[in-house]
C-alpha positions in Angstrom: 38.2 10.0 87.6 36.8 13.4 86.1 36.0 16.6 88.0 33.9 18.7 85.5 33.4 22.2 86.4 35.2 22.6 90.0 35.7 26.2 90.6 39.3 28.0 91.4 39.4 31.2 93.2 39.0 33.3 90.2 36.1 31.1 88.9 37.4 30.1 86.0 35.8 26.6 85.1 38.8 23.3 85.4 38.6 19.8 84.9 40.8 17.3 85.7 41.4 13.8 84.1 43.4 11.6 86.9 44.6 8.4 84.7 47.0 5.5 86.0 50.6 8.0 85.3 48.9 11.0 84.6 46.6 14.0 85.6 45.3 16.0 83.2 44.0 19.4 83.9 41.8 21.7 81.5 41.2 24.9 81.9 39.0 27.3 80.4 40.7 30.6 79.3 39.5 33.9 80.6 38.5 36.0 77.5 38.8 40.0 77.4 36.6 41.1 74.4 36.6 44.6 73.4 32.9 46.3 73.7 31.4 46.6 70.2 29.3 49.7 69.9 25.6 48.6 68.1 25.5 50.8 65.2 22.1 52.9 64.9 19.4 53.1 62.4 21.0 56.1 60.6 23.7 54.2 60.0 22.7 50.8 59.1 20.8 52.7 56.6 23.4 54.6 55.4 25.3 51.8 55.0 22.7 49.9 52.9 22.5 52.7 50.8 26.1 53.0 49.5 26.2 49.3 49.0 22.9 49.6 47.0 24.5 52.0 45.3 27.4 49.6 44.0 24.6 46.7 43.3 23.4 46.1 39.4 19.9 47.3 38.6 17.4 44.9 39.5 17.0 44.5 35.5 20.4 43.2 35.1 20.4 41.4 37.9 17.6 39.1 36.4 19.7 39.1 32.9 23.0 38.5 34.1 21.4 35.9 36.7 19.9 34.3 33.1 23.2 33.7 31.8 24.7 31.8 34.6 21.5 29.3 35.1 21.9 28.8 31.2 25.4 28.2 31.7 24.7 26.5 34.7 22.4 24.2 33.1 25.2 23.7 29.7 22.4 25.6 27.4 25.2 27.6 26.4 28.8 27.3 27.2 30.3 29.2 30.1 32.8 30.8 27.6 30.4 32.4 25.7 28.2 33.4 28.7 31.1 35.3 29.9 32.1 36.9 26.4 27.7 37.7 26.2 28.2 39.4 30.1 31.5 40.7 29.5 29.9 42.4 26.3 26.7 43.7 27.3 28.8 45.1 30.4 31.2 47.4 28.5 28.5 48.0 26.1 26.3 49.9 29.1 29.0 51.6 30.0 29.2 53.1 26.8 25.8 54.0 26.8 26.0 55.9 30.1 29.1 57.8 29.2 27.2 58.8 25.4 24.0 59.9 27.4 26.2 62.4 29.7 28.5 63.7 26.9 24.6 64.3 25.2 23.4 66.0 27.7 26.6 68.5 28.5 25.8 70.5 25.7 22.7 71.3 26.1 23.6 72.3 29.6 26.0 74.8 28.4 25.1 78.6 28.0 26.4 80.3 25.5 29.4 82.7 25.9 30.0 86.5 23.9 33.5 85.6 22.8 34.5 83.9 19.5 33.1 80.5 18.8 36.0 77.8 18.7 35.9 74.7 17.1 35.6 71.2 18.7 39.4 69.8 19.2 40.5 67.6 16.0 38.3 69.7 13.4 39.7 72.3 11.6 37.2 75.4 10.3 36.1 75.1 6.8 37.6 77.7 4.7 35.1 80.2 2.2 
């Protein structure tokens, strides 16, 4: 005999599961969650925005995304689609750094004390 969904006095749901030597009793546990506050728009959107900023441009995306279907498919190994990513990686990081350290100087305004050489060049001699 089975009593599905008899009610105790704190109306937690039971059953109970009488067999020949045993009776079985099941109870369903009384759960406590914590209120979770609905974050707003503002922040939803903030929050979209700093992982956006941490995403690849939508250009490397797509080219990255190339390399794994081509290694995906075995048109090229996936050794050498890693070294190609791996490469064209650090290689754009170099390119960002170079396009700052460009762009520093020309940001610089010009001081009235002596000029001093760039570090690891000496001044030529007359």
């Amino acid at each position: 005999m089975v009593d599905n969904g008899s009610a105790t006095k704190h109306g937690a749901r039971t059953a109970t599961v009488n067999l020949p030597f045993v009776t079985a009793q099941f109870h369903a546990p009384e759960l406590h969650l914590p209120h979770v506050r609905v974050p707003d728009r503002q922040e939803i959107s903030a929050a979209l925005r700093t992982v956006g900023s941490y995403l690849p441009s939508p250009r490397k995306t797509v080219y990255y995304g190339g390399l794994a279907l081509m290694a995906a498919l075995e048109l090229i190994d996936w050794p050498v689609a890693a070294a190609v990513a791996v490469g064209t990686a650090v290689a754009g990081t170099g390119q960002t750094r170079e396009s700052s350290h460009q762009e520093a100087p020309q940001q610089r305004q010009p001081t009235d004390g002596p000029a001093t050489p760039p570090r690891g060049r000496r001044p030529k001699k007359q």
